[in-house]
N, C-alpha and C positions, 0 to 999 in steps of 0.2 A: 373776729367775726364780721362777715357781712353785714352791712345792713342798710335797708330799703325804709324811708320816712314815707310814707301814703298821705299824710296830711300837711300839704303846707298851704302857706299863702305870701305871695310876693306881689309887687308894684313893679311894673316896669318901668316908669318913669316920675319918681317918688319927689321931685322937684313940681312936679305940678299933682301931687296927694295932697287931699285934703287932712291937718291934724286930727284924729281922735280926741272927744273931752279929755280924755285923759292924757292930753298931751305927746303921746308919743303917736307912732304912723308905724304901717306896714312896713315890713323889709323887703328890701328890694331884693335883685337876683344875687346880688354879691354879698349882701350879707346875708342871705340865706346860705349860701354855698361856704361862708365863712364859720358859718356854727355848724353845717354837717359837717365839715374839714377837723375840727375842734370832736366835734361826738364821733368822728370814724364813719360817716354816713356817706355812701358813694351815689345816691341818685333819689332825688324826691319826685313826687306826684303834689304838682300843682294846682289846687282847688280854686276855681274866682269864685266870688264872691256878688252876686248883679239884684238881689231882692232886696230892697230899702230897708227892709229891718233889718238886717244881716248890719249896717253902716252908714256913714254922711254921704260916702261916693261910691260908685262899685268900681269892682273888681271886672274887667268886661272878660268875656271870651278870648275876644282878638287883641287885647292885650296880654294875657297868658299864653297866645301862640305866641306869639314875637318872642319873649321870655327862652321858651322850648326851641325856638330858633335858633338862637343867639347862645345856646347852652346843652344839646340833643343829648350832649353823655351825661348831663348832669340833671336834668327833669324831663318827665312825662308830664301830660295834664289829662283832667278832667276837666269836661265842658261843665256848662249850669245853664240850667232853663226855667225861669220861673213859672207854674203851672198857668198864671193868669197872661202870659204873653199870648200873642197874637191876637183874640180877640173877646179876652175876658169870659170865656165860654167853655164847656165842656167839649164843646166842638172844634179848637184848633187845631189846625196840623199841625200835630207837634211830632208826630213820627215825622213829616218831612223836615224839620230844622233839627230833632236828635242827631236824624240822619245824616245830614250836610258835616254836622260836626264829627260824627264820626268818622266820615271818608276822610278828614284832614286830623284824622291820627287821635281824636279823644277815646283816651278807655275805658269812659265811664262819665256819671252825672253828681258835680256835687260840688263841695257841699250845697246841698236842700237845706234851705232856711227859711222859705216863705211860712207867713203865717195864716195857714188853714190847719185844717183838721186833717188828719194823715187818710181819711177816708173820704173827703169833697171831690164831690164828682174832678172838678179839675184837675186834684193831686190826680186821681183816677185815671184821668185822660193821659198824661205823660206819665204814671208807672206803666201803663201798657205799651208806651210809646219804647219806652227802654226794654219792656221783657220783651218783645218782637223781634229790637236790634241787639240783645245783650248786653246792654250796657249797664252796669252795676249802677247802684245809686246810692250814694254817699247823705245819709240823713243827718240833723240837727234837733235833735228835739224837743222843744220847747215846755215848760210844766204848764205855761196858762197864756192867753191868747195877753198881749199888752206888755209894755214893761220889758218885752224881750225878742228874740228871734227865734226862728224854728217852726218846722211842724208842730202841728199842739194832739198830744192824744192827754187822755187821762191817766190815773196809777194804774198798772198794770198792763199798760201798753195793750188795751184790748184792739183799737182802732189798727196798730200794727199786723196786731196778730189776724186780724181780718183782709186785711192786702197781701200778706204773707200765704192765707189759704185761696185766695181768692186767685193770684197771680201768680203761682209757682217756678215759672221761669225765673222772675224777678230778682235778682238778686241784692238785697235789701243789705247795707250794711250801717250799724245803727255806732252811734256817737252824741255828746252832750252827759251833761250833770243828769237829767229827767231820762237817760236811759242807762246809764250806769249805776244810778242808785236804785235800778230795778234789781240789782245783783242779792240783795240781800229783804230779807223778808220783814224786817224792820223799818224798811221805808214807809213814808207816809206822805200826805199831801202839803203840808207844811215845810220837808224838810228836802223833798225830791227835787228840786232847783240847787241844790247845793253838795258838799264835800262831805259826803257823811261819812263816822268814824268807826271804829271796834270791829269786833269779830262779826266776821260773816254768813247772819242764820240763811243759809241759799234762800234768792228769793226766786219772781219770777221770768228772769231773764236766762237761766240757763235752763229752766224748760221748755219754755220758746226756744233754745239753740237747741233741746234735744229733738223734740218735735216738727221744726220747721228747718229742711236743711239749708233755707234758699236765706236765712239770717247771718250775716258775719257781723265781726263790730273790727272797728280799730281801739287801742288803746292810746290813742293820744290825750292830748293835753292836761290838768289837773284834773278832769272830772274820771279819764281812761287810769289813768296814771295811780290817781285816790283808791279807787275800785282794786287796785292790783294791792296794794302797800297800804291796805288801811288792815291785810290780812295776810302776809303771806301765806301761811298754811294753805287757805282755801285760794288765793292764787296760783299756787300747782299746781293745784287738783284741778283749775278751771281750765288751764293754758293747758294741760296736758290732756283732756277731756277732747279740748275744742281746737287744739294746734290748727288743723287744716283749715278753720273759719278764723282766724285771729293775725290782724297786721300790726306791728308796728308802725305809730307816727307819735308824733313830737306836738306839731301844732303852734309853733313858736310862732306869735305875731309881734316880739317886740325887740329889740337888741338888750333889753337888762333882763328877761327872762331866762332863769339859768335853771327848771326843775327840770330840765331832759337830761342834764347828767346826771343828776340822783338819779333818777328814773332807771336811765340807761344801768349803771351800775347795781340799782336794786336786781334788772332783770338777769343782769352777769353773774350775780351773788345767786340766784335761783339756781340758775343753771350749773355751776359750780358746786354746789353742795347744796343746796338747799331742795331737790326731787325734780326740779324742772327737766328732761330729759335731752342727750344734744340733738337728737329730732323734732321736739317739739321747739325748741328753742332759733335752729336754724329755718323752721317753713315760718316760722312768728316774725324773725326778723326778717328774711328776706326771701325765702323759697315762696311763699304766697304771693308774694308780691311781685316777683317775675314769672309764674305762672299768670295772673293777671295781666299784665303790661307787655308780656309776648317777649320776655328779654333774657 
């Protein structure tokens, strides 16, 4: 099976990357391209990284082209704008820097990590900037403003569902712990930053997908990944429901991270025998994602 990663992140020149507390660093382009080789994965989509809470150094733009340069069959990218550039104002042009990046091949905005409210006039100012030019917007969502990265809305993602009706072009694609444990109606404000477990009573996330079509998510990392395998049952139903909004990514930022092949194999295991469909299975892994990326 094909398949298309939507969510990574690399360093192009990991010799001058600042460590992470936690000791390790971003991967670079070759050991990125080392674990897709290993998972079967032919081409990722590139996320920087440039809002201080997102990291100790960012991730730039123009270092993520060079990357895509240096690699054209093997990554796409998205740009990233933080909503407070240019001039701390609801008033920057930010449709003319969206748009610069877009002529030089970005297919989209993200990962969004700054810490606003998903409804402050600035976020406001660049989601409009993106639905004019199309360009997708790859969210982080944060549970509470401190302590963490991401836009911050509250439980049940009202603040989303307000830019969602407000901006219908937009195409919002949502990811993090604080929006994957919207999946189940057992969430709470206590536990919505983290991996939550058991059966899945639906919660308010796939009504927002039924209602707003302009919603996708990716399934990356532990919090995408959690959400799927904390239930299969109600993971077919969701992936089969939502196939056409639903990408595959990984999200691997460390070289000892190894749940993308569980992952990967849980989802093989769906497909296979467990109801997942081979239509919905082949636009999740990778038909969405080269509909996007124009490939």
């Amino acid at each position: 099976m094909k398949k298309i990663d939507i969510h990574c992140h690399v360093v192009a020149f990991p010799e001058f990357s600042t460590t992470r507390l936690n000791g390790q660093n971003f991967l670079s382009a070759e050991d990125q391209i080392a674990i897709h080789d290993k998972a079967g994965v032919s081409h990722g989509v590139l996320l920087p990284l440039i809002s201080p809470e997102a990291r100790w150094s960012c991730m730039s733009n123009e270092e993520t082209q060079y990357v895509v340069s240096q690699y054209p069959d093997r990554f796409s990218w998205f740009c990233n704008v933080d909503p407070r550039q240019g001039n701390y104002t609801d008033k920057a042009d930010l449709l003319h820097l969206v748009g610069q990046y877009k002529e030089k091949g970005a297919k989209g905005l993200g990962e969004l990590t700054a810490s606003l409210y998903a409804d402050d006039p600035m976020m406001q100012n660049l989601f409009r900037a993106c639905a004019e030019l199309d360009m997708p917007v790859l969210i982080h969502i944060a549970p509470q403003f401190g302590g963490t990265y991401g836009i911050v809305d509250e439980l049940g993602l009202p603040r989303i569902e307000k830019m969602l009706k407000k901006y219908p072009d937009l195409k919002i694609i949502g990811h993090s712990q604080a929006f994957w444990s919207e999946i189940s109606a057992d969430n709470t404000v206590e536990i919505r930053g983290g991996c939550n477990k058991g059966k899945v009573k639906e919660g308010r996330l796939p009504k927002l997908m039924r209602e707003y079509g302009n919603l996708y998510c990716d399934i990356s990392a532990g919090s995408g990944s959690n959400a799927m395998m904390r239930d299969p049952e109600y993971a077919v139903k969701f992936l089969n429901e939502f196939a056409d909004r639903v990408y595959y990514g990984a999200d691997v930022c460390a070289n000892i991270q190894t749940f993308q092949y569980d992952f990967l194999a849980f989802l093989e295991g769906l497909a296979n025998d467990g109801g997942l469909t081979r239509e919905s299975y082949e636009k999740i892994m990778y038909k969405n994602a080269e509909k996007l990326l124009g490939i």
